[in-house]
C-alpha positions in Angstrom: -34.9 -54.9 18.1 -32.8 -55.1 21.5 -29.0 -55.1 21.8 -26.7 -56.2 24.8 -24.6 -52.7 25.8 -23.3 -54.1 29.5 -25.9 -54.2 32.0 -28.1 -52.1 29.6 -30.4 -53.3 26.6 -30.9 -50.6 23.6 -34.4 -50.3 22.1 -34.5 -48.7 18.4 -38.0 -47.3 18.4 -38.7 -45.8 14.4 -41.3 -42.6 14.3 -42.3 -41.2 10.7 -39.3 -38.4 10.1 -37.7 -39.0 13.2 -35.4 -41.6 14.8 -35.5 -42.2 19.1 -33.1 -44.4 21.2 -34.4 -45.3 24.5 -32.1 -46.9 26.5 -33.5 -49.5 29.6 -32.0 -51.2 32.2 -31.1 -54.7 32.2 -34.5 -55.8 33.0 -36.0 -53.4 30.5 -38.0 -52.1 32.7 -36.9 -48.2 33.3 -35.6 -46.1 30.7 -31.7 -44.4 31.4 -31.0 -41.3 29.7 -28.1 -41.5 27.9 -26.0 -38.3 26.6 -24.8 -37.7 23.2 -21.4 -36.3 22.8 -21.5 -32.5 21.1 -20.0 -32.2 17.5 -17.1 -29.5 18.5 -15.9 -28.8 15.1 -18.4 -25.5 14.0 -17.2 -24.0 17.3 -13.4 -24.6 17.1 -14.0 -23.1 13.6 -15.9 -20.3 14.9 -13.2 -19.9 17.6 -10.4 -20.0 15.5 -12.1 -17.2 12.7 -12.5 -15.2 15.6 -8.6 -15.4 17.0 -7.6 -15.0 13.6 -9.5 -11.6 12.9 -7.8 -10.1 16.4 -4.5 -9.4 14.5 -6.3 -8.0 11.3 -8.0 -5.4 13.3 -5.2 -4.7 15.0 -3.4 -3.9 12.2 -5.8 -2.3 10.6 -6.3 0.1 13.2 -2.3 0.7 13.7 -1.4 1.0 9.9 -2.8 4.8 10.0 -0.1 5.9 11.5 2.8 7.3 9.3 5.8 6.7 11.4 4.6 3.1 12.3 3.7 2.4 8.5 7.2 3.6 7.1 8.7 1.2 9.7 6.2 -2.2 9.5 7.0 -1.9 5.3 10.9 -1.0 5.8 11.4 -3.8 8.5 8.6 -6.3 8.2 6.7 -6.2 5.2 10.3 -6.3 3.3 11.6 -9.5 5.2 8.4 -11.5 4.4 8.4 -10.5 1.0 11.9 -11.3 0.6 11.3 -14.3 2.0 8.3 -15.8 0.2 9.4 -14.1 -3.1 12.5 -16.3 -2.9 10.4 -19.4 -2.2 7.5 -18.9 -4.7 10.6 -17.8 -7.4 11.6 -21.3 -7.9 8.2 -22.0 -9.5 8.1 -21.1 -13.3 4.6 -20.5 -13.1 2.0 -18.3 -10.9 1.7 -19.4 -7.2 -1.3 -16.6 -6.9 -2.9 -18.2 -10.2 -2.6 -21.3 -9.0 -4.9 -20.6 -6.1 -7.2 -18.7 -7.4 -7.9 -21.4 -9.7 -7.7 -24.5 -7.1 -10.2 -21.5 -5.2 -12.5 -21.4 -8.1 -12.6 -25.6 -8.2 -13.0 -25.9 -4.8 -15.5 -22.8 -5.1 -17.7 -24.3 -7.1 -17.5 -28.2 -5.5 -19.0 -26.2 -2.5 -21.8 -24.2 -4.3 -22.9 -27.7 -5.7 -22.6 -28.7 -1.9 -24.6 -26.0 -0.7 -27.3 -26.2 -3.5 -27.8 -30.0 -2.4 -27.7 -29.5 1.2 -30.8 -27.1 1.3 -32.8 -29.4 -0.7 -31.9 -32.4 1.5 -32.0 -30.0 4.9 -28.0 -30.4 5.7 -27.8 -26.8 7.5 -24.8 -28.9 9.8 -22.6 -29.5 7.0 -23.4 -26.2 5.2 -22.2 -24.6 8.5 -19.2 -26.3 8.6 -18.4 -25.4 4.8 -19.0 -21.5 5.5 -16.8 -21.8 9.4 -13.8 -23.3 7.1 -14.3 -20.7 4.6 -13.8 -18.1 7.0 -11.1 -19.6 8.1 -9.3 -19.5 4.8 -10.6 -16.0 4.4 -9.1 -14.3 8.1 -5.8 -16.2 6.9 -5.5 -14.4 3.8 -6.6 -11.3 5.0 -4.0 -11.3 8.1 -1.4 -12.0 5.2 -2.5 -9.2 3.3 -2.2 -7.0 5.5 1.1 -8.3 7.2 2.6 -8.0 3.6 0.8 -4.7 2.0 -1.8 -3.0 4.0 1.0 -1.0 6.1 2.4 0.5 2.6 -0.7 2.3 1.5 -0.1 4.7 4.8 3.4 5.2 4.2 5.4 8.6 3.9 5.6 10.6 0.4 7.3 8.5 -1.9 10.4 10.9 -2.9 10.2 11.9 -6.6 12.8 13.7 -8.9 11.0 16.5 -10.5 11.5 20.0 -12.0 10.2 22.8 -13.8 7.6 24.2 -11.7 8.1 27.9 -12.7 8.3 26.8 -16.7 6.7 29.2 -19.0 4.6 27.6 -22.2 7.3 28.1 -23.9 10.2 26.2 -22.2 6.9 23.6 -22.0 6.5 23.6 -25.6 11.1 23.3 -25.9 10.9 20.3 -23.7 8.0 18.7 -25.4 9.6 19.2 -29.0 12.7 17.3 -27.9 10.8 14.5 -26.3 8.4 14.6 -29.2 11.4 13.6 -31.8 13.1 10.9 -29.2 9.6 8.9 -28.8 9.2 8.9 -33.0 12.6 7.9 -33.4 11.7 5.1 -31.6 8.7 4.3 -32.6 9.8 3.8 -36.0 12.2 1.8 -35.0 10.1 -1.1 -33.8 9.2 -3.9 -35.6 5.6 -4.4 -35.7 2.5 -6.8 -35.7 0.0 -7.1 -38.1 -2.4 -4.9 -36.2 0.6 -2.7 -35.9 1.8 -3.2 -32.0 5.3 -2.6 -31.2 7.1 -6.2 -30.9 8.7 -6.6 -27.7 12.2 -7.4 -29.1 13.1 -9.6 -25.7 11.2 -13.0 -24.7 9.3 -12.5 -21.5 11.9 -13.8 -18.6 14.1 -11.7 -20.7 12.2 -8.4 -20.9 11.3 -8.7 -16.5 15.1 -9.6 -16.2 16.1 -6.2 -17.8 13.3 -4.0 -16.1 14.5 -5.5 -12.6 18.0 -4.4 -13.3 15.9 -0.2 -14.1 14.6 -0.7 -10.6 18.2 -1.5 -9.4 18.8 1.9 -10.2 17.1 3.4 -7.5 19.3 4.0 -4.8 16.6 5.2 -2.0 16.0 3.3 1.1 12.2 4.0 0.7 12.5 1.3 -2.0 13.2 -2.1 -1.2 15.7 -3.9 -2.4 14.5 -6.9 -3.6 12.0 -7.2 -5.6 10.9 -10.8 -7.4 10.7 -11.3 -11.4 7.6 -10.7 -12.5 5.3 -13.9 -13.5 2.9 -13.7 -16.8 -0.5 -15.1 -15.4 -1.9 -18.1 -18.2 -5.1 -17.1 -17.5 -4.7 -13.7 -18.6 -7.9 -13.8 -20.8 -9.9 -13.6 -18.0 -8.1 -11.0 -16.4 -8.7 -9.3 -20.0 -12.1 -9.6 -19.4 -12.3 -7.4 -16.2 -10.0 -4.9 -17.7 -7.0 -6.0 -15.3 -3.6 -5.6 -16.8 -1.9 -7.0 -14.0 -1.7 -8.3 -10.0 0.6 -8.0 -7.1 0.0 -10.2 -4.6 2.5 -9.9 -2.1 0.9 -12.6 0.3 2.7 -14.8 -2.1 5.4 -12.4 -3.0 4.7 -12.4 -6.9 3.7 -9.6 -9.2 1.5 -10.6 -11.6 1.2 -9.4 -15.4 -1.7 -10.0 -17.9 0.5 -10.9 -20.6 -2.7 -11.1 -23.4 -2.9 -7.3 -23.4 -1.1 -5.5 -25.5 2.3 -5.5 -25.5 3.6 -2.4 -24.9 0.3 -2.2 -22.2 2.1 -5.2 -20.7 5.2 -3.7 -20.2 4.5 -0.6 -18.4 2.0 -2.9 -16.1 5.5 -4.9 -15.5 6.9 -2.1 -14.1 3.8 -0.5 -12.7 3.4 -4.0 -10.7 7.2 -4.4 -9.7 6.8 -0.9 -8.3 4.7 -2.7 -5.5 7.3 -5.3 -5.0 9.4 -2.1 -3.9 7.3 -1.1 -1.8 5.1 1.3 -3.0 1.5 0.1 -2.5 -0.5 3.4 -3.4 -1.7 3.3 -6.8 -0.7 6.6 -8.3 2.7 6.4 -6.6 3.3 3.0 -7.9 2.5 4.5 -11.4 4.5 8.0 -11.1 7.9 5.5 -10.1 7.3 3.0 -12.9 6.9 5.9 -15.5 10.3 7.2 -14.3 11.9 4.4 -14.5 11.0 3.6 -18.1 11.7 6.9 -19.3 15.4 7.7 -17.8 15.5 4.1 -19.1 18.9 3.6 -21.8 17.1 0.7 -23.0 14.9 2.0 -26.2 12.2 -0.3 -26.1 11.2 0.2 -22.5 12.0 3.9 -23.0 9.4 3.9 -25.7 6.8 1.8 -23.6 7.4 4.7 -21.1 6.8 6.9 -23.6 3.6 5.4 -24.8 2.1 5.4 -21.2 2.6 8.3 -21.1 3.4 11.6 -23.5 -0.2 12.9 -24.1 -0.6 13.4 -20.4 2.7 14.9 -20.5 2.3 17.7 -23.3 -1.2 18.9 -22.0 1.8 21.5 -20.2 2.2 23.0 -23.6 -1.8 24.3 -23.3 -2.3 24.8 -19.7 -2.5 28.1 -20.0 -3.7 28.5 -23.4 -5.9 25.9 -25.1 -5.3 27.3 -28.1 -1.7 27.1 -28.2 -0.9 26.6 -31.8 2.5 24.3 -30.3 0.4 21.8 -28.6 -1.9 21.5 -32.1 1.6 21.1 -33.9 3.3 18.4 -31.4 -0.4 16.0 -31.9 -0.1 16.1 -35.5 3.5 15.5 -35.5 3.3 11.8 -33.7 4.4 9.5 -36.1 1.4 6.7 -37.4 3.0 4.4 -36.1 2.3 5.2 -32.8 -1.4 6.4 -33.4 -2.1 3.1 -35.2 -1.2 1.4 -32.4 -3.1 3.3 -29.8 -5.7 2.7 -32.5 -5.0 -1.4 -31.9 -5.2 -1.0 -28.1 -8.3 0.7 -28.1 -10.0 -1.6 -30.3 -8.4 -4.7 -28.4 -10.0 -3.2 -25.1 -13.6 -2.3 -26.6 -14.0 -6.0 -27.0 -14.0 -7.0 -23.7 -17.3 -7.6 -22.1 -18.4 -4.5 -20.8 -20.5 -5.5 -17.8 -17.5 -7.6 -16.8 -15.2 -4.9 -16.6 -17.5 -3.4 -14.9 -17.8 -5.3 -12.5 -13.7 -5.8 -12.0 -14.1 -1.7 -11.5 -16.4 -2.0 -8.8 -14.4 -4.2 -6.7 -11.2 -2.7 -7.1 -12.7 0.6 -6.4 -14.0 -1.2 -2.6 -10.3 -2.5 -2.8 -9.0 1.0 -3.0 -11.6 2.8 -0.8 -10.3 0.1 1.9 -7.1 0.7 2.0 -7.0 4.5 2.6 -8.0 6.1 -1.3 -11.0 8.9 -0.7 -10.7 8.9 -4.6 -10.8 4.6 -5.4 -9.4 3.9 -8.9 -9.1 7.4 -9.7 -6.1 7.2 -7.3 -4.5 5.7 -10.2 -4.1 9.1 -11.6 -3.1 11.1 -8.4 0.0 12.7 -9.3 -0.9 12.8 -13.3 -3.6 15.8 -13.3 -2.3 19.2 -14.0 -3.8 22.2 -13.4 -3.7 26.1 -13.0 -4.4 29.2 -10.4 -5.7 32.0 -11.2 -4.3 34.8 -8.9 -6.4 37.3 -6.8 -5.5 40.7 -6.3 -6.6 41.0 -2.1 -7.3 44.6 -3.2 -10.3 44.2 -4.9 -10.8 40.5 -5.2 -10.3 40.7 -9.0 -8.2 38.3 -11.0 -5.1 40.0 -11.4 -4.6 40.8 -15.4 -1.3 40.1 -17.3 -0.8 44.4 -18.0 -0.1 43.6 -21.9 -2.9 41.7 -23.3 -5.3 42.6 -20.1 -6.5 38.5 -19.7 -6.5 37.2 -16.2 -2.9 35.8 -15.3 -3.1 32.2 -15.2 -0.5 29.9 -13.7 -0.1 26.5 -14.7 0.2 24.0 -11.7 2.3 21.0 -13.5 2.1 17.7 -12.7 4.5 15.1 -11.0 4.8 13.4 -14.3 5.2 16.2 -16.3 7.5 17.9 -13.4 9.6 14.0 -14.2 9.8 15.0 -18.1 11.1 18.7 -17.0 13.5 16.9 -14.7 15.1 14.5 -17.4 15.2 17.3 -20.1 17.4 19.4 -17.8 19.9 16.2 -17.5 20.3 15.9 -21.1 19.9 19.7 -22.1 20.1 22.1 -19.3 17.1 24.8 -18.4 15.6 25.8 -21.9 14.7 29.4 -22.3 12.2 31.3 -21.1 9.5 33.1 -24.0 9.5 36.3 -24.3 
């Protein structure tokens, strides 16, 4: 078949699996070689990944320093997340959530693309699908990092504490008197039929009152603003990777898993709006969260800081004797309450889908590793681990023996939440006493 282009005639010439244009001159005589223009799309994509991934190395290589961190998070990171917290705060629901799941759709339109473009040879269109991706990808990431990766590199968070030269017995005083505070109010709470505390407030309600605790910090290291805290719809599935909550400052929300338990909800409020302030590394972000609930007047979120809490706390009592009949007494004297509902919370979290949580570990542990913790998730319990010393004598290299009973001396090393408890005894009660 012949067409008319100008002074040209176009010859469609069909070979099995293959289509040719030869292009003659008028007299179809000589062919002319005729040049196709070049797609330029998979190579602006390319380009533009590339550009894109300049300022996320940068800034990952520049976050490591301390002095620079402190002032990208007090001076940058705050303004954006001011910023896009007060724009995503006029939507009642999840702005994170929302993407993920418009991610997940458009996720999975492309894996049915991809699937069908192998079997039908489409490697252009597959490459375009995987350039646009990364594009996405680089734009989160430079986000991310804008709005959080400069925080995990900050200073020491400063942290009230006390109590560091306590003897088992002032331990074992301060333990007894939180010991009757947390039953008090545990059997003050009305509770559900698998025997959960209620959460007397509704949900806006409850993240209203714990943004007014954070209001009671008064050190610049924190931010000042910090957004309400969002319950995420989906929280089932976050259930089912053992996630109790998400901050995702890119967006400026904090995220909760509102299908957990309750009072497990509540300290991951405040766990998550400790991010929002600022504080990016995990154990941090837990140590603030768990002051904040306990100095708290408010007796529900005083108890949920209790829950979170209180066994780590009176492992002080037997630090340096495991046998300590006090520590035995203060277990046995928790109200059932309380144990029934640790009871509930481990049962509701034994029948999530093992491999799934799992895998959620595995992830957040690369997350962690990432962003500067040699330790991953166990970074979630820096700051929570006591321990002890045993002293030398340089003499002889022996452990030096307490002259009455003749044992090794053994020092107990407490921790920053225990040192928080110590702390907030002496404001209510003074120094207790020393054993004898």
């Amino acid at each position: 078949m012949w067409y008319n282009l100008g002074m040209y005639r176009t010859a469609a010439i069909s070979i099995p699996n293959k289509h040719y244009r030869a292009v003659f001159d008028c007299r179809g005589v000589r062919p002319v070689t005729v040049k196709r223009a070049v797609n330029m799309l998979p190579f602006i994509l390319g380009a533009v990944t590339a550009l894109l991934a300049v300022p996320f190395s940068v800034m990952n290589g520049l976050r490591t320093d301390p002095a620079l961190a402190e002032w990208w998070t007090v001076h940058v990171a705050q303004g954006y997340e001011r910023f896009m917290g007060t724009v995503t705060s006029v939507l009642p629901v999840s702005v994170f959530e929302l993407t993920v799941v418009l991610l997940v759709i458009i996720g999975a339109r492309m894996f049915v693309g991809l699937v069908v473009g192998l079997c039908k040879a489409r490697f252009y269109a597959i490459l375009k699908g995987a350039l646009a991706i990364s594009v996405c990808a680089a734009c989160v990431l430079d986000l991310y990092m804008l709005s959080m990766g400069f925080g995990y590199y900050r200073a020491p968070m400063p942290l009230v504490g006390s109590g560091a030269d306590y003897d088992a017995k002032q331990a074992a005083t301060a333990a007894y008197w939180f010991l009757d505070d947390f039953n008090a109010l545990s059997l003050k709470m009305e509770r559900a039929a698998d025997g959960s505390a209620v959460c007397p407030y509704g949900y806006r309600e409850l993240a209203k009152r714990m943004n007014d605790e954070y209001a009671r910090l008064d050190d610049g290291y924190f931010f000042g603003y910090s957004p309400t805290a969002k319950p995420i719809t989906n929280s089932w599935f976050l259930s089912s990777v053992m996630i109790t909550g998400v901050t995702f400052l890119p967006t400026g929300e904090a995220n909760v898993n509102v299908a957990a338990p309750p009072t497990t909800a509540t300290f991951t409020m405040a766990h998550e709006l400790a991010h929002t302030k600022g504080v990016q590394r995990e154990g941090d972000a837990n140590l603030i969260s768990y002051y904040v609930m306990l100095s708290s007047d408010d007796d529900y979120i005083r108890y949920c800081g209790y829950y979170a809490t209180f066994y780590s706390f009176i492992s002080a009592v037997s630090l340096t004797d495991p046998e300590n009949p006090d520590y035995a007494q203060i277990v046995r004297s928790v109200v059932q309450p309380t144990r029934t509902e640790y009871s509930a919370a481990s049962d509701y979290w034994d029948r999530q889908p093992d491999i799934l949580g799992q895998i959620g570990e595995f992830f957040n542990n690369i997350y962690l590793l990432f962003n500067g913790a040699s330790n991953g998730t166990g970074s979630y319990d820096d700051g929570r681990l006591p321990s002890t010393e045993t002293p030398v004598d340089p003499d002889t290299d022996e452990p030096i023996r307490d002259p009455d009973t003749g044992k090794p001396v053994v020092i107990p090393v407490y921790s920053d939440l225990q040192k928080i408890y110590f702390y907030l005894y002496e404001q209510r009660n003074g120094v207790p006493q020393k054993g004898k």
